[in-house]
C-alpha positions in Angstrom: -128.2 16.8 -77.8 -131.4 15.8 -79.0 -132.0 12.1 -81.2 -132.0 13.4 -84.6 -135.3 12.4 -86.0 -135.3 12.2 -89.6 -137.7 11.9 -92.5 -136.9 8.5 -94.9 -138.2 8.1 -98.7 -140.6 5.8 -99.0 -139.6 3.2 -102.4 -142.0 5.3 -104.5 -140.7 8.5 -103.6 -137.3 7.2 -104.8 -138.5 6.2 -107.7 -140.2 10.0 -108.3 -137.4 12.0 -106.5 -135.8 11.1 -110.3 -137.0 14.1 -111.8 -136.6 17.6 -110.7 -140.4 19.6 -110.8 -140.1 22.6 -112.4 -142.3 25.4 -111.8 -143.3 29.3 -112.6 -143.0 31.1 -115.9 -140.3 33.5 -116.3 -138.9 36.5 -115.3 -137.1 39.3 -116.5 -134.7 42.0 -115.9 -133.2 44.3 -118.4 -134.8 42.5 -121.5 -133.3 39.3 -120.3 -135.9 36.9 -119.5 -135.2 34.2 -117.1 -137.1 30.5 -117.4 -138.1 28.9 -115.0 -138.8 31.5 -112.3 -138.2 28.4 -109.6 -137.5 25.0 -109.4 -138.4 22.7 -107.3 -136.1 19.3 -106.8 -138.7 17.5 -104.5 -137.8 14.8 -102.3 -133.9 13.8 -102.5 -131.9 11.6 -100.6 -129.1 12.9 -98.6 -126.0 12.9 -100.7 -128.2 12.2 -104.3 -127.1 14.8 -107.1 -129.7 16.5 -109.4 -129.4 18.4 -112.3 -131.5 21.1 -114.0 -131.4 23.2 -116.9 -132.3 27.4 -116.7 -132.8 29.3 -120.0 -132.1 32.8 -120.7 -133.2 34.8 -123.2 -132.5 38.2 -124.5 -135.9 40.0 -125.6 -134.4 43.1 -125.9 -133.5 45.2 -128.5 -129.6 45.5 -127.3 -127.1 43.3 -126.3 -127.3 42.1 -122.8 -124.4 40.4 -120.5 -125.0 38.9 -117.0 -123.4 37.1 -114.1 -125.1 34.1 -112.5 -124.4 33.2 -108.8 -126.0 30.2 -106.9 -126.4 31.0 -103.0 -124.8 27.9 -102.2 -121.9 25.9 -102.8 -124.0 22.7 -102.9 -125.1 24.7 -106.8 -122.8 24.5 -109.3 -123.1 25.8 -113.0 -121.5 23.9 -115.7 -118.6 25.5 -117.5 -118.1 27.5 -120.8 -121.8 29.2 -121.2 -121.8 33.0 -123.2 -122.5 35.7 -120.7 -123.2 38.1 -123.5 -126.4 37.3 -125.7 -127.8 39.7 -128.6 -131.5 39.9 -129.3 -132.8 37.5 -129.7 -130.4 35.2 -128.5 -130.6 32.6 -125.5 -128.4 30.5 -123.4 -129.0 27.3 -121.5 -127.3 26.9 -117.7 -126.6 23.5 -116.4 -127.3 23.4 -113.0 -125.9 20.9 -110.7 -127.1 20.4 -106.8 -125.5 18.6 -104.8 -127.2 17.5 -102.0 -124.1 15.8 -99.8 -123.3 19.9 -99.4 -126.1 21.1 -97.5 -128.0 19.9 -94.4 -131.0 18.0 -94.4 -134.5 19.5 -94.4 -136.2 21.8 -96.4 -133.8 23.7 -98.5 -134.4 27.3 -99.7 -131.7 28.7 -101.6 -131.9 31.0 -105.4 -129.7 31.5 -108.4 -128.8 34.8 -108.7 -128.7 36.5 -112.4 -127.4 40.3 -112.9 -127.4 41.9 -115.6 -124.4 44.7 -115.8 -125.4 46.9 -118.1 -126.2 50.7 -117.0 -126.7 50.4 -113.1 -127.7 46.7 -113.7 -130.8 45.0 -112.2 -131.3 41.2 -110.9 -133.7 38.5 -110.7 -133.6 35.4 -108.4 -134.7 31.7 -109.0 -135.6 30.1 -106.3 -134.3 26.6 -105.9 -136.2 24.3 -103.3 -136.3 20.2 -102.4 -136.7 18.5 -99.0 -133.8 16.5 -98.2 -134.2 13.1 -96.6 -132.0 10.9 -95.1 -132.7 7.2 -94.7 -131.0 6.6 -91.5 -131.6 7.5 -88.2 -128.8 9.0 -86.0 -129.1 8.8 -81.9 -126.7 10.5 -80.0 -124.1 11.9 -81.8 -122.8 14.2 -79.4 -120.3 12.9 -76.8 -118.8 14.5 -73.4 -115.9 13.6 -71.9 -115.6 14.1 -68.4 -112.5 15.5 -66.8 -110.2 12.7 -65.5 -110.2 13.5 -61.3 -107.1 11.0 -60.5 -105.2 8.3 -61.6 -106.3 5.1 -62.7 -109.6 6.5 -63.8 -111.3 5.6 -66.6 -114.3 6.9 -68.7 -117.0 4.9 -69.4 -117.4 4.2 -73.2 -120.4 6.0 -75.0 -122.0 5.5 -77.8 -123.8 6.7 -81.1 -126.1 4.6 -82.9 -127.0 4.2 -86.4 -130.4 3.4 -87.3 -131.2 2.4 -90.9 -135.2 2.0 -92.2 -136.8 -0.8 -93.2 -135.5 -2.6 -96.0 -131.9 -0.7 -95.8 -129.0 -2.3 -94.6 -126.2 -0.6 -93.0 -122.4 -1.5 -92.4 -119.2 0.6 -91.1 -116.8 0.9 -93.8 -113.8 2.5 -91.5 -113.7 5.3 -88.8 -111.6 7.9 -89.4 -110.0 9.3 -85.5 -109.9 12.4 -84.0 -107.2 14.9 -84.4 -103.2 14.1 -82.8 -104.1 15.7 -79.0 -106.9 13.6 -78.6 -105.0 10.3 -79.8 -106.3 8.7 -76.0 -110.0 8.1 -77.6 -110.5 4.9 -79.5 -113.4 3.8 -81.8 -114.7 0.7 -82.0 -118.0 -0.4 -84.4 -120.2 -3.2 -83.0 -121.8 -6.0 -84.9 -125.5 -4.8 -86.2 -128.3 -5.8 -83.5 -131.5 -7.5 -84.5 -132.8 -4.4 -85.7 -130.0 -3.7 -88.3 -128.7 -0.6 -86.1 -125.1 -0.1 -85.8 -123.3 0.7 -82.6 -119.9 3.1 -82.9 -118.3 3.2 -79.5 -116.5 5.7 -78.4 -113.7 4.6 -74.7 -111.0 7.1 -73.1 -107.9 5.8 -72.5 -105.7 7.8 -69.9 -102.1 8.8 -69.6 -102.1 10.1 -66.0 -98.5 11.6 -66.4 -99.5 14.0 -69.5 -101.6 17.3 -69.3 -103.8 17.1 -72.6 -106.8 18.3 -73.8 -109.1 19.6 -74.7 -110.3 17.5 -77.2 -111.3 18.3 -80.5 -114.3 17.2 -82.2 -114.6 15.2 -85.6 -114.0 11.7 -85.9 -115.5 10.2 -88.8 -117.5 7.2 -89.2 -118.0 6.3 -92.6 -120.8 3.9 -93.6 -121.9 1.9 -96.3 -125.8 1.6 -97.0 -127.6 -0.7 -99.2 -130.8 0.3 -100.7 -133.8 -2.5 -101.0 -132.7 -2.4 -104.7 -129.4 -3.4 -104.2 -127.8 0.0 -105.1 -125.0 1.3 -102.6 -124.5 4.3 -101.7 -121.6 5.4 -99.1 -122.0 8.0 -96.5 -120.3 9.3 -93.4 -121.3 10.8 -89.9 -119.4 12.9 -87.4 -119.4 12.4 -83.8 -118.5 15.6 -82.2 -116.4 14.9 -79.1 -117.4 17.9 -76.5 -114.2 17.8 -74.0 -112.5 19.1 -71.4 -108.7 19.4 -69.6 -107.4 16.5 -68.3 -104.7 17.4 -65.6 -102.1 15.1 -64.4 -102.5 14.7 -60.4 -100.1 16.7 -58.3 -97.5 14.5 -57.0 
């Protein structure tokens, strides 16, 4: 697996990434006009919630009713809005992004609005940020080799943590793997000169048992610090790639 390489907000981006930008005019569909066409979040830090507002607005000269439907889970719209507006009439949607439920990178995802009356029509807005992390993540990925005899051991591995200038980064706990892989064991190192973080991942093996394979997702849950002081918590996986361990033949 690849070193993840990852973008990190400079302090003045922070600052900016506040405010969502908001761009287009509107569009329409069915007499119902939808404002803004897109919006665009910007930068945001990994796990940062943003929130934006979307008006619609029935230029018609009937009653209209709609659905709305983000593409993502990582949208939600706030409760108790009318679906049903008369001329006229117009209706604000809360959106909520959350960015903790998406990957990072440039997002592209839209808000779906469809109209239902006669054989209905739609129109999208598109929803865009870039989502930044401020840490870096080496080697996340972590075979275990198959146990030939006994008294063998595997040689610990490791995943490091990386935080940016500035940021300081601690392990709050590490959550293990699932009950069949119960012979792993996670320890968390003290923080190097450079601030990075160690999590070290050692086999321990019962010869006499047949177990495997192993299943990925321990846990490590971290706890960053910002240059401002603000903390923000966080957690990785490390995916645990493994393979049958077999008893030897006696």
């Amino acid at each position: 697996m690849r070193p993840l390489n990852l973008v990190v907000l400079s302090t003045a981006l922070l600052a900016a990434a506040l405010f969502a930008g908001l761009a287009g005019c509107g569009s329409e569909a069915d007499g119902l006009v939808v404002e803004p066409a897109s919006i665009d979040f910007g930068s945001v830090r990994h796990g940062e919630v943003r929130h934006a507002t979307i008006r619609l607005t029935n230029r018609g000269s009937t009653d209209v009713s709609f659905q709305a439907t983000p593409s993502c889970a990582c949208f939600a719209l706030g409760a108790g809005y009318r679906t049903l507006l008369g001329p006229g009439e117009h209706v604000d949607l809360q959106l909520r992004f959350d960015s903790a439920r998406t990957d990072a990178g440039v997002m592209e995802k839209s808000l779906e609005i469809r109209t239902t009356e006669g054989g209905g029509s739609k129109v999208s807005v598109k929803l865009t940020a870039d989502i930044v992390r401020v840490v870096d993540v080496v080697g996340t990925q972590i075979r275990l080799e198959q146990l030939p005899v006994e008294g063998s051991s595997e040689p610990a591995r490791s995943a490091e943590f990386r935080p940016t200038q500035g940021y300081t980064l601690a392990v709050e706990r590490i959550v293990p793997l699932e009950a069949d892989a119960a012979f792993l064991t996670f320890t968390a190192k003290e923080p190097g000169p450079d601030g990075a973080i160690l999590v070290e991942v050692a086999r321990k093996a019962d010869a006499q048992r047949r177990i495997g394979p192993f299943k990925a997702g321990a846990q490590v849950h971290f706890v960053l610090t910002a240059p401002d002081g603000q903390i923000a918590k966080f957690q990785e996986t490390i995916q645990v790639l493994g393979t049958w361990i077999h008893a030897p033949s006696r």
